[in-house]
N, C-alpha and C positions, 0 to 999 in steps of 0.2 A: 523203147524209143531210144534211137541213138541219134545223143547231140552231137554236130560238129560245132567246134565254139567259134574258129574262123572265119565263121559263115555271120556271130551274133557280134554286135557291135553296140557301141553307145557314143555314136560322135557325138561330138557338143552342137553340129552344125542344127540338134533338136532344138537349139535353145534359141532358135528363127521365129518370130512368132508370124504365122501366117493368119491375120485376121478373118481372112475370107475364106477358109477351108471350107471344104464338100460337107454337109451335115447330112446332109436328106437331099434326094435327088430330085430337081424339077426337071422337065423336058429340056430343057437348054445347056442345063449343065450335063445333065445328060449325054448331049450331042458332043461337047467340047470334050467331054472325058473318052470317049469312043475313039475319035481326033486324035490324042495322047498317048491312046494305048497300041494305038496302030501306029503312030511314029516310034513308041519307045517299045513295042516288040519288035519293030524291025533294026532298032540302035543294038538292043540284046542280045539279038540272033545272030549280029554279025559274026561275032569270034570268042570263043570262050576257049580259054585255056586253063589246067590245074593248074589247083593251087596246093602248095606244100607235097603231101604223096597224094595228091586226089585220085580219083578213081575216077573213069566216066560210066555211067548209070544211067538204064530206060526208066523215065520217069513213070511209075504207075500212078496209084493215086495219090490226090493233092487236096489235103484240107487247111479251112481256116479258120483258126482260134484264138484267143483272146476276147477282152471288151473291144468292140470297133460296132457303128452303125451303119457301119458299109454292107451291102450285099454280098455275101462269101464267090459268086460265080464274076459279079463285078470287079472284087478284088485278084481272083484269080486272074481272068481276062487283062485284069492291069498291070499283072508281070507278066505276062509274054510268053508262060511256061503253059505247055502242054503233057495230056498224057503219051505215053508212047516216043515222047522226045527223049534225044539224048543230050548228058549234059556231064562236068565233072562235079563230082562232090567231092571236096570244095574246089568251085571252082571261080575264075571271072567271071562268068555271067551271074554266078546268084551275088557275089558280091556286088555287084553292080544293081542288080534291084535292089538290094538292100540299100545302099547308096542314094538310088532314084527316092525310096520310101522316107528316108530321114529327110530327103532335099524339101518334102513336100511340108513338112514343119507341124503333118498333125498326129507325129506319132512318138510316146515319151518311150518303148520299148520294144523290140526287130525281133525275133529272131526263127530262123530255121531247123527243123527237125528230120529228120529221117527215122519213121514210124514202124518200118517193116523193108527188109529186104527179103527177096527169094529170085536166088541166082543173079542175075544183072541186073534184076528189075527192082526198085527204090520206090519205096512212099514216102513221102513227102507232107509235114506240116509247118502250115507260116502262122506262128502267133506273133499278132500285134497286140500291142495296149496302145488306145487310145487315152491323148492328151487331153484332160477334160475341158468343160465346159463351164465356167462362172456363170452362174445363175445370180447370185447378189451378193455384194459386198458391203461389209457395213465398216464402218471407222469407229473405232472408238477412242476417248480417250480427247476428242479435241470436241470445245464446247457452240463453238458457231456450226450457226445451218449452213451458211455462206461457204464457209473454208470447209468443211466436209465437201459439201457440192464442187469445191476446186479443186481438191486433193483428186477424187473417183472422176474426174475430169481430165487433170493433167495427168495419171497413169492410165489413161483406157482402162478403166474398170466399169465396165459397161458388159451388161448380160451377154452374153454367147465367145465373149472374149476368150478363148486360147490358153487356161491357166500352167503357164510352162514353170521352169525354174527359171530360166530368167529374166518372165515376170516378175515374178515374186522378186527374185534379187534385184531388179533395177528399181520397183515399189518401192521395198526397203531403202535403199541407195539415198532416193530423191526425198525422200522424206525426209529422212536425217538430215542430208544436206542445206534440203529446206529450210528445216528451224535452226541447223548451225547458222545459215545464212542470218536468221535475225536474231544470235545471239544467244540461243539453247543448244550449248555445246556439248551438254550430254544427255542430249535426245535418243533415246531407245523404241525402237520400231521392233517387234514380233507377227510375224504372219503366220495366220494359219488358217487349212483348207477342210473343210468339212464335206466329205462326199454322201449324198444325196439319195436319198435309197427310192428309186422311179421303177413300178414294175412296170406300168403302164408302156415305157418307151424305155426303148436301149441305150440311147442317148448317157454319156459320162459326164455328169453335174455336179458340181462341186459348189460349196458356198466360201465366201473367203472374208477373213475377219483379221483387219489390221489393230493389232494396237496398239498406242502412240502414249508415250510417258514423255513430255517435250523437258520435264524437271525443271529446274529456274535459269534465268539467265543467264551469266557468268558477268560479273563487275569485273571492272576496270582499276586497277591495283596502280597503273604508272603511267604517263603519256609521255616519252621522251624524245626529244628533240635532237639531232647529230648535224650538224653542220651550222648553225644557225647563231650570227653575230649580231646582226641589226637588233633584231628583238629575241627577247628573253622566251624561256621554255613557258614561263610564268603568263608572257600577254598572247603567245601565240594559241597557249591553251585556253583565254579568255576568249578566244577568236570561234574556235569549236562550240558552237553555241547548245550542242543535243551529247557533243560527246565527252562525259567528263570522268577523271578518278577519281577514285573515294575521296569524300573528304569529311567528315566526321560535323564541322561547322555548317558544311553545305547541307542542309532538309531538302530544299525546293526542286533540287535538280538530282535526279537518277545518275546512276552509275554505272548503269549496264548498259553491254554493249550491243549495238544494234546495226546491222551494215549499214545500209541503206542512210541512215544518220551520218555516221563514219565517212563515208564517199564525200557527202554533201560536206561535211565540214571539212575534210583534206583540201576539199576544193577553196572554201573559205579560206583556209592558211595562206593559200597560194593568192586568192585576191587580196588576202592582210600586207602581201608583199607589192603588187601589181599597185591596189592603191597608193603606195607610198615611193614608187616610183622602179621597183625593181621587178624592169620587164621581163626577164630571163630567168625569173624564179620558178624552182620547180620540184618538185620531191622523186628523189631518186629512186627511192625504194622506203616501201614500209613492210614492216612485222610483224606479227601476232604472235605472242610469246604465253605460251598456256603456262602458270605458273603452280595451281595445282587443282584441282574440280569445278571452283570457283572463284577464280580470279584469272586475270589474263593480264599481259601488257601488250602496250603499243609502243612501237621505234619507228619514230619517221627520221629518214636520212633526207636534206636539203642542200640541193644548192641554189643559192641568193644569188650571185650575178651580181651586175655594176649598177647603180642608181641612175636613171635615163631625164633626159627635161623635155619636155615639149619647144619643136621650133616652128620652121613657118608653116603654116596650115592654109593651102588654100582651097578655094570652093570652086568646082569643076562640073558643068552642067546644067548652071541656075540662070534660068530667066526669071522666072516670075517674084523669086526674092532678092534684092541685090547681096551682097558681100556683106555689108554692113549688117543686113537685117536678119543674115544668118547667124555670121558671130557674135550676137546678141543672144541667138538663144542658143549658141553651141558653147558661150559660157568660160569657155577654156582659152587662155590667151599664150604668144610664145615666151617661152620661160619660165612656164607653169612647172612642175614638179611632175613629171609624168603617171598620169593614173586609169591603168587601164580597163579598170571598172568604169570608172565615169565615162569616158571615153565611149564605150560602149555605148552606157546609157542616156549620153548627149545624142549620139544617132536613135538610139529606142528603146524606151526604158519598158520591158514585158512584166516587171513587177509594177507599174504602174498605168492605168487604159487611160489617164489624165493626162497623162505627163509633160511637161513642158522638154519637148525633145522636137526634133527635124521631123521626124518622121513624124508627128501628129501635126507638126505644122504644116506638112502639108497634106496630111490627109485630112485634115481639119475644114482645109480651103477647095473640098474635090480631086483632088491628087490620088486617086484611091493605085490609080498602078503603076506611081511614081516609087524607084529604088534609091536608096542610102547607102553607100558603102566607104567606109574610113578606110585607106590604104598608104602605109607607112610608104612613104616614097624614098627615105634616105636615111639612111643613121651615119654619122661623125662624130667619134668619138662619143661624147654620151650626151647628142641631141639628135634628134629625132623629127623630121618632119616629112608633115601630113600635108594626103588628098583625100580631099570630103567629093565623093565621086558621085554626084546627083543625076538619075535620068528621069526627070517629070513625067514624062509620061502626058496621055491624053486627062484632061478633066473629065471626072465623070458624073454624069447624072443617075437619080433612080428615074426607072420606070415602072414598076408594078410595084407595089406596097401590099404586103398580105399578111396578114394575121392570123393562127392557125391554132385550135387548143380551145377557143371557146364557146361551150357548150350550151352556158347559163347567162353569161354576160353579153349584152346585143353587141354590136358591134360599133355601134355609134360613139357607145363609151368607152372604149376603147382607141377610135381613130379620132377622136378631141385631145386625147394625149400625147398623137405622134409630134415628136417635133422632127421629123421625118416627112418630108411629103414628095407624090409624084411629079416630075420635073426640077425635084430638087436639087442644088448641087448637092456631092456626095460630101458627108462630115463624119468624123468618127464620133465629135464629141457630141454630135445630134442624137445618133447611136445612143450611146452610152447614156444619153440625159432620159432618151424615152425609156432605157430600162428602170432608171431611179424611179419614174412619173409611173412608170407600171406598176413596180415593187409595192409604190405608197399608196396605190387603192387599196391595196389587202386583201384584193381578190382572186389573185395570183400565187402560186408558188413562189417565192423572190429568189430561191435560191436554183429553180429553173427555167428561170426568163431567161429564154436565149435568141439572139440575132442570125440569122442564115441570111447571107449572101449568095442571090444564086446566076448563074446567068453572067456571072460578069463578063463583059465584049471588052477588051483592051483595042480594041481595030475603030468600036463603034460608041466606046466612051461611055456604054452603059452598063446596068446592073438591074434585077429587081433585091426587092427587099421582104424577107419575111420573118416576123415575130413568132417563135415558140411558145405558146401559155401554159402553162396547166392550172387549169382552176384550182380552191383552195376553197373550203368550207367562209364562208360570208357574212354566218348568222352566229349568234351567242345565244347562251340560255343560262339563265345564272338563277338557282332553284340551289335554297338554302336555308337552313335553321338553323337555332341554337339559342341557349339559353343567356341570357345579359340583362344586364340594367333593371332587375327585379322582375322578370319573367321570360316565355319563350317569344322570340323574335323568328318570323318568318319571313321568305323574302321573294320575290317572280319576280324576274327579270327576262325579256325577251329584247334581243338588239338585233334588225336586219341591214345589212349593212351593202345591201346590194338590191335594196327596194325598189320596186315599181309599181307606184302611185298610178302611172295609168293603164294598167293592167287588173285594177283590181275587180272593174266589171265583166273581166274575161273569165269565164270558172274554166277553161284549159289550163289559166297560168297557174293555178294553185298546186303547187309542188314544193312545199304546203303551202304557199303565199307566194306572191308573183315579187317576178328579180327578175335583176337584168339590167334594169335602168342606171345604176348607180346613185342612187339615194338612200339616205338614213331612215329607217324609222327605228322610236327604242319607247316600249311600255315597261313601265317599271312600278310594281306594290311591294310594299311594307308593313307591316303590321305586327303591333304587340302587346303587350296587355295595359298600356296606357300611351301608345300612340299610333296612327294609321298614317301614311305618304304614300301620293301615287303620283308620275309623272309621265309625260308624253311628249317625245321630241322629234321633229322631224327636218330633214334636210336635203335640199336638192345643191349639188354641185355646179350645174351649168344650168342656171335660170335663165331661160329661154333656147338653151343650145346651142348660142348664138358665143358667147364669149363665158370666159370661167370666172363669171358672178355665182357668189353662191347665196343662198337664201335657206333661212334657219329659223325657227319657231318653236317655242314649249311651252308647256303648262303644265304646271305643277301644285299639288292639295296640300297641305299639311294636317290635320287635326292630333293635338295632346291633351290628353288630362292630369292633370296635376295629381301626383303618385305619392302615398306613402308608403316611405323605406322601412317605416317598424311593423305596420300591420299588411305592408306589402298590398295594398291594392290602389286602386286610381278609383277618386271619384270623378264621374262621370256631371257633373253638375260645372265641375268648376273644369273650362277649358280653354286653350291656347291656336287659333285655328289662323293659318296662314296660306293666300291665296296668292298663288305668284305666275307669270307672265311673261314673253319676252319675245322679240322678233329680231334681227340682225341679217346684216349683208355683209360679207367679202368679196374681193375682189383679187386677185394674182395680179400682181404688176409685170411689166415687161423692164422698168427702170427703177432702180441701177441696175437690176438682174430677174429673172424670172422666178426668183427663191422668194422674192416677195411679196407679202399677203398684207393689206390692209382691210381693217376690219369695224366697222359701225354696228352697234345694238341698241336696242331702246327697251328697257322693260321696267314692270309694275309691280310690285307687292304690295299686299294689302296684311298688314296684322291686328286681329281682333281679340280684345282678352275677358272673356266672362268669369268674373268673381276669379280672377288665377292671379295672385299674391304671391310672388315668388321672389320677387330682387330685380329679376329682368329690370321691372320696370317698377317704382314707387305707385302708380293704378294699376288696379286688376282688372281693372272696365271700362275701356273702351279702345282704342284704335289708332293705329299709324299706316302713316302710306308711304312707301316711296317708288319712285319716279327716278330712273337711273337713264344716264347716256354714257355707252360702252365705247372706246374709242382704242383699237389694237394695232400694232405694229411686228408684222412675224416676217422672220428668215427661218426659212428650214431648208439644207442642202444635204441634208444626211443621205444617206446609199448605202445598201441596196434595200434589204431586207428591214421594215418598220420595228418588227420584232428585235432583230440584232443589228442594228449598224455601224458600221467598221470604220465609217468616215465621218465626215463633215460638221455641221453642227448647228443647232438650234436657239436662235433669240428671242425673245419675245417681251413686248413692252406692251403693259396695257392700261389708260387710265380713266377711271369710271368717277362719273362727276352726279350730282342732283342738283337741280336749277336753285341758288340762291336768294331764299323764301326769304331772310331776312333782310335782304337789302330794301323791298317792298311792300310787308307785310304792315309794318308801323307798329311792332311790338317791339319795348323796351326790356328785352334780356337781361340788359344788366338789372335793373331795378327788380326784376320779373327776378332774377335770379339774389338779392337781397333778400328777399321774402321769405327766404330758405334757412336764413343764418338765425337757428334760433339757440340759444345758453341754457347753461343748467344753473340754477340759484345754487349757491356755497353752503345755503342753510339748509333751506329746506327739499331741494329737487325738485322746482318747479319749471316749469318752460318759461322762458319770457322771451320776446322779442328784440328786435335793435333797439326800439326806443323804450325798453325796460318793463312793458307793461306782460302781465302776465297771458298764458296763451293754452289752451285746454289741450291735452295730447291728442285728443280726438280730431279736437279743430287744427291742429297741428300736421297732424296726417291726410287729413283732408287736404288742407287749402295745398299741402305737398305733391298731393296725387294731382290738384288742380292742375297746379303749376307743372306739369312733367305733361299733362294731356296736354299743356300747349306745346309744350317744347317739342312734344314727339309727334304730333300730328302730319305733319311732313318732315321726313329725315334730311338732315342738310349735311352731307359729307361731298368730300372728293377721299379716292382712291388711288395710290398707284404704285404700279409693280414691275419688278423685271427679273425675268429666269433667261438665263445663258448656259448652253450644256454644249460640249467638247466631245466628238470621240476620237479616237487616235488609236490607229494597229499598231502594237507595239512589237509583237512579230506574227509572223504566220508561219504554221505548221502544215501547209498542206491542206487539202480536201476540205477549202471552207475551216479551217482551224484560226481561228486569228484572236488572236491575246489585244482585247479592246480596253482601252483608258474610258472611261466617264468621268469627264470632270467636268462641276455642275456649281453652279454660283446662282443665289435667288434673295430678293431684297423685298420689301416692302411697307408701305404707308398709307394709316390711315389719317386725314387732316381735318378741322372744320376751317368754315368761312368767315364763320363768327365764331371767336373764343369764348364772349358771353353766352353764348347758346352751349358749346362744347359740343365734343365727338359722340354721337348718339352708341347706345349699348347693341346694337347690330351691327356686322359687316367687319368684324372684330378678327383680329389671327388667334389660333390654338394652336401651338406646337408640341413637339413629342409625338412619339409612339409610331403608329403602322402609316399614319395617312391617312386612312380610311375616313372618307367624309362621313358627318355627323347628320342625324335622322332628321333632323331639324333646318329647316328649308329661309335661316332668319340672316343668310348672308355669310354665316361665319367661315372663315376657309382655315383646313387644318391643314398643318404645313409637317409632312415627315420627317421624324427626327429618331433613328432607330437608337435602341436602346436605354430609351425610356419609357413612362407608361405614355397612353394617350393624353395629351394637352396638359401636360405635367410640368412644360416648362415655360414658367410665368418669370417677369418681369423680376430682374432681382434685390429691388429694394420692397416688396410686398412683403409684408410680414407674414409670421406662418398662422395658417387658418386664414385668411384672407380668400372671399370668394374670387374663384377665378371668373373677372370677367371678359378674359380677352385681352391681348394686346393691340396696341395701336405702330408701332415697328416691329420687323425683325429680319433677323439675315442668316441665312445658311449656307452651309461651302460643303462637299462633296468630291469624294474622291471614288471610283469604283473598278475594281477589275475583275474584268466578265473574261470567261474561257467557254466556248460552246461543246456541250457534250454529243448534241442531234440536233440539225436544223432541216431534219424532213419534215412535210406535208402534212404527216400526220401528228407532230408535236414537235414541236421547237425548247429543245433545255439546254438551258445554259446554267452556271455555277457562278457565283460572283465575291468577291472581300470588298470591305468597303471601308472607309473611315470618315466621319463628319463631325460637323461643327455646326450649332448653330444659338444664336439667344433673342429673347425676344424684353422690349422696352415700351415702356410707355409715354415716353416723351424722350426728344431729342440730348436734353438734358443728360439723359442718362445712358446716352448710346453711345458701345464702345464693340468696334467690331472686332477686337481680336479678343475680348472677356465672354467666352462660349463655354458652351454644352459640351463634350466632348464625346466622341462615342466609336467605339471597332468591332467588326466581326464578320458573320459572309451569311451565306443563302445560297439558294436554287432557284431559278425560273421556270414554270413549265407553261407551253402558250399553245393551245391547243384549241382549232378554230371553231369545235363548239362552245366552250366554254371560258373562251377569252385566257388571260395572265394569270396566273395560279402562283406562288411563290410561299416560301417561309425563310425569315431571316433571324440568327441569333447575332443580338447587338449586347456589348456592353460598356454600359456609362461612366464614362472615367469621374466625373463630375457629382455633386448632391445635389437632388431638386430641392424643394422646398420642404422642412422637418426633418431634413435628415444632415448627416454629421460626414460620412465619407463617400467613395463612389457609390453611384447606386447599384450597379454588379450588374446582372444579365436581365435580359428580357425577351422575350419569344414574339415572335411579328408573322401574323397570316396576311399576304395579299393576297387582295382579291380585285382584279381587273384594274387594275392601276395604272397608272401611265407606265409605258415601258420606260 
């Protein structure tokens, strides 16, 4: 075989990648490649002239070899050459199909052979190798499913793909670059192609395997500043809020670099200037200066410019607000110190959908296709004045209101919450309030409630309106054991939170139990080797459907047996059995705001005690009632999400009274409580009475328990309380990230009416420890105090060993900072630090609200909508409880369905 090499070639023009090359012929492509070859045998034919010394040669025979899945007579046909033609070898013409063959992109090697001569006549062979074929690529080396799926996305690495060289090299390329870009600057990429052994088919398949070593980030060694006199290198680097250099003091904040951060804070520099009046500031050029594997600096070059003031401003386009009631809410007067951030965000503040700005003022009022635009009309010397350039626009109305997304919730309960309605004027903050009202059913996604506007007519002043939902799990199950309190404790709990009460004689809705309506039901049992509670609560929100009264009802068992701790069992003889009751109405107010809820309840307990001797109470036999009226006062304006919210805040006042027995009962307390005061003799340790006479222990204890059956026969207290909580974004990171404050302030009192009677032994505060409410159904509320144990922090003049019976004040203060980890649908976690304070007293006497408890540490949240709040916090107590001498140290805290 004699090669001409003249004829073999290797342009680069291979490294074309033609996606759509011929693999297998169907009729169509068929038809078109026919088409081709009868235009480019007639371009062929035209003129061929030698090349170098060619010869011209009758072509004999012509074969074709190589890998190729093309038809050898096909490919023939597709150069234009025949037997019995003549041609030079070498000449233009066969360079020129070889030419035409590279142009096609599916071929990685050319070339022409001359097999046999005999006298002028030439054979002739065309080996190709075919470009192969990706069959699957895999990545490795990067650990998300997501970012693989983006990588084999952004390079076409998709089966039948064209595996060229410079594939492969622009692969490499973009990946590198990629993680340079966020700051893995010695990112190492290796491809490699493994061919495919198919006898089955001809086909050239290859598989291809990227590996990606991205190595660590490269920190930030310098950030220095060049031009820069107003402000220091010092505050403009305070200004960079994500991008910082090492600083050995700094924990909290990273050092590595990351573009995308970098951009966003160049830009900040530049408003650290605008705000402060220097309109003309600008960074001329920045740097990146690799210092050696891992570190880098940064050099921004600035120029400042001259410091600008604000002059006259006026408003150009307004009817419907005058001048006056503009620059009231544009804030900014002449003379101001120029700042072109504000500035901005007096026309529209986009990191705020509330914002007190023009443009929600009037889209607030139906303005929906009214324009804002600020237009420096003149600079002099270094003042500056403005036109605020308003075109109103038509008012617009909704027309259509639609809801869209709910599969499980009717619809009824859903459109009682719009405050959105058809023929409404248009408002933005109407908008925005029904996402809050959505958010806080909990039936929803809250982080995917979204508003579409569609339709809007600027010509005809309307719009319709449509709600995005996505439902969200509704129901809890809280199904739990464990061992406490001298045996195993078990516990059911089922909460539906999307109940429908008149559904229930339908057996269609059972999916497992019928919803939709928006109402509460929650069956709850406990049980353990010396006490059982079970309780039942139901709640409808819009009682009648008519107005958003809500209407609430429970009942709840208690039965205990009095337990011994040394031989660890309960007798079943002697028990403590409490029956409790209760109904209540709410109401949402429209004034002063819609935020708030007033709230009436009336309920009953009933405590009965057979042979149960414990302290509770001086009788172990017989019974107390009480008769409570529930009286609350609630703001809640929090948004968006119930689980995490980023804003507003919650008050609440409630104060619970029992009708005052002693004012008309005609029993003498004091005297009644005389009876009690009995001495010990010096001699001998006898009892005697006030008037000296002596008094049998027995008869002693009796006439005590008497005297306690009256006193507790009806409980006489008033109650009252108040929790106020704060949230505040303290920054955001993007994609739902926001660095939330909780600051949390809560007070409380219990009082009597009569001091001769005193403050009965129920309804008592317990603080310390997780929160978690107590098995015991006798009124008492446990107030969380992390980093102590449960109800461990009593009153602090009690001596040690002293039963705890509860407090009658106390005050807690809370500080918390939550960062969210995931706030999808399918679990909600967030991470939180926290620090509090709190003490509890038994009389005013002794109240001092800045002598606390003291306590620091952090936790996790995970809120997952079958199983409600889940969390663990590790707290430690700076402070001693009672018996102990210095901090109490650490303590470990499970939530479980707690208030978020």
């Amino acid at each position: 075989m004699k090669p001409f090499t003249i004829i073999k070639t290797e342009n680069e023009d291979l490294e074309k990648l033609v996606s759509n090359s011929v693999n297998a012929f169907t009729t169509g492509r068929l038809l078109a490649l026919l088409a081709f070859i009868f235009t480019f045998s007639i371009s062929t034919q035209a003129q061929d002239l030698p090349l170098a010394n060619g010869e011209k040669y009758i072509i004999g025979d012509i074969k074709v070899t190589g890998t190729v899945s093309f038809n050898e007579q096909t490919v023939i046909a597709y150069t234009g050459l025949k037997e019995g033609e003549e041609i030079y070898i070498p000449g233009e013409r066969l360079s020129k199909i070889v030419q035409k063959l590279w142009d096609i992109g599916s071929f990685s090697d050319i070339n022409f052979y001359i097999t046999n001569v005999e006298g002028d006549v030439a054979d002739l062979e065309l080996e190709i190798q075919e470009v192969p074929q990706l069959a699957q690529a895999r990545i490795q080396g990067v650990k998300k499913k997501r970012e693989i799926e983006e990588l084999i996305e952004e390079n076409s690495l998709t089966p039948g793909t064209k595996v060229t060289e410079n594939l492969i090299t622009t692969t490499k390329n973009y990946i590198e670059n990629k993680y340079k870009k966020e700051g893995y600057f010695n990112t190492k990429v290796a491809i490699n192609t493994i061919p495919i052994e198919d006898t089955t088919s001809q086909a050239n398949r290859v598989n291809m395997v990227v590996n990606v070593d991205r190595g660590d980030r490269v920190k930030i060694d310098d950030i220095e500043f060049i031009g820069n006199e107003v402000f220091s290198d010092a505050k403009l680097r305070r200004n960079m809020k994500n991008t910082k250099q090492k600083n050995l003091i700094r924990f909290w904040k990273r050092s590595k670099f990351v573009r995308s951060d970098y951009q966003e804070d160049k830009a900040a520099v530049v408003d650290k200037y605008k705000e402060n009046g220097f309109r003309n500031a600008r960074i001329i050029s920045d740097s990146l200066i690799r210092k050696d594997e891992e570190t880098i600096a940064l050099q921004l070059r600035l120029e400042e410019g001259d410091r600008y003031y604000v002059g006259n401003i006026d408003f150009v386009g307004n009817s419907v607000y005058t001048d006056e009631q503009l620059s009231r809410v544009f804030g900014i007067q002449k003379g101001d110190v120029y700042n072109g951030v504000l500035l901005d965000k007096r026309i529209m503040d986009n990191t705020k959908p509330d914002a007190q700005d023009l443009t929600n003022l009037y889209q607030n009022n139906g303005y929906l296709f009214s324009n804002i635009n600020l237009v420096e009309t003149s600079v002099e010397n270094d003042t500056i004045d403005f036109e605020v350039r308003i075109s109103e626009g038509k008012e617009a109305f909704f027309n259509k209101i639609r809801v869209t997304g709910n599969d499980r919730t009717k619809d009824h309960v859903i459109y009682r919450e719009l405050l959105t309605k058809p023929g409404q004027k248009y408002s933005k903050a109407n908008i925005m309030g029904t996402l809050r009202e959505l958010g806080q059913l909990g039936f929803f996604d809250a982080e995917q409630l979204t508003p579409n506007l569609v339709d809007p007519n600027p010509n005809t002043g309307t719009l319709d309106l449509e709600y995005s939902v996505v439902e969200s799990g509704a129901s809890q199950i809280e199904l739990q054991g464990g061992y406490g309190g001298g045996g195993f404790i078990g516990t059911l709990g089922l909460s539906f939170n999307n109940f429908s009460i008149g559904s229930i004689f339908d057996k269609e809705a059972y999916k497992p139990v019928p919803m939709g309506d928006g109402q509460s039901l929650s069956l709850r049992a406990q049980a353990s080797t010396y006490y059982q509670t079970y309780s039942l609560s139901f709640r409808e929100p819009w009682l009648g459907g008519v107005k958003p009264v809500s209407f609430s009802t429970s009942f709840s068992y208690t039965r205990q047996f009095l337990f011994d701790y040394l031989n660890r069992r309960a007798d079943r003889s002697r028990s403590f059995d409490i029956l409790g009751v209760s109904v209540g109405l709410a109401k949402r107010l429209s004034v002063p705001d819609r935020f708030m809820t007033v709230s009436h309840s009336v309920g009953f307990q009933r405590y009965d005690l057979n042979n149960y001797n414990t302290g509770l109470f001086t009788f172990g036999d017989g019974y107390s009632n009480n008769l409570t009226y529930t009286f609350g006062l609630t703001r809640d304006n929090t948004y968006t999400n119930p689980v995490f919210p980023i804003g507003g805040s919650q008050f609440r006042l409630t104060a619970k009274f029992t009708p005052p027995y002693s004012l008309w009962n005609g029993t003498d307390y004091e005297n009644l409580s005389e009876q009690r005061e009995f001495q010990l003799e010096d001699e001998n340790g006898n009892l005697i009475d006030n008037s000296g006479a002596r008094v049998l222990p027995e008869n002693a204890v009796g006439d005590q328990r008497k005297i306690d059956q009256e006193k507790f026969k009806w409980l006489e207290f008033y109650k009252i309380k108040f929790n106020g909580t704060w949230y505040t974004t303290l920054a955001n990171f993007g994609s739902n990230k926001n660095l939330v404050l909780r600051t949390n302030a809560e007070y409380g009192f219990l009082g009597a009416y009569n001091n001769e009677r005193g403050i009965p032994p129920f309804e008592r505060f317990y603080l310390g420890g997780d929160g978690l409410g107590a098995y015991s159904l006798d009124g008492r509320e446990t107030i969380q105090l992390r980093g102590y144990p449960n109800q461990s922090v009593v009153p602090l003049d009690r001596p040690t060993g002293a039963t705890d019976d509860g407090a009658t004040i106390y005050n807690k203060y809370s500080l918390e900072l939550r960062f969210p980890i995931t706030l999808k649908q399918s679990a909600s976690i967030y991470a939180l630090t926290f620090m509090e304070g709190g003490a509890s007293y038994d009389n005013f006497r002794d109240f001092n609200p800045f002598q606390l408890n003291r306590s620091a540490g952090a936790g996790i949240r995970i809120f997952m909508p079958m199983f409600g709040l889940l969390g663990i916090d590790f707290g430690y107590g700076f402070d001693p409880v009672v018996g102990e001498q210095g901090p109490h140290g650490w303590e470990t805290h499970f939530i479980l369905n707690q208030q978020f």
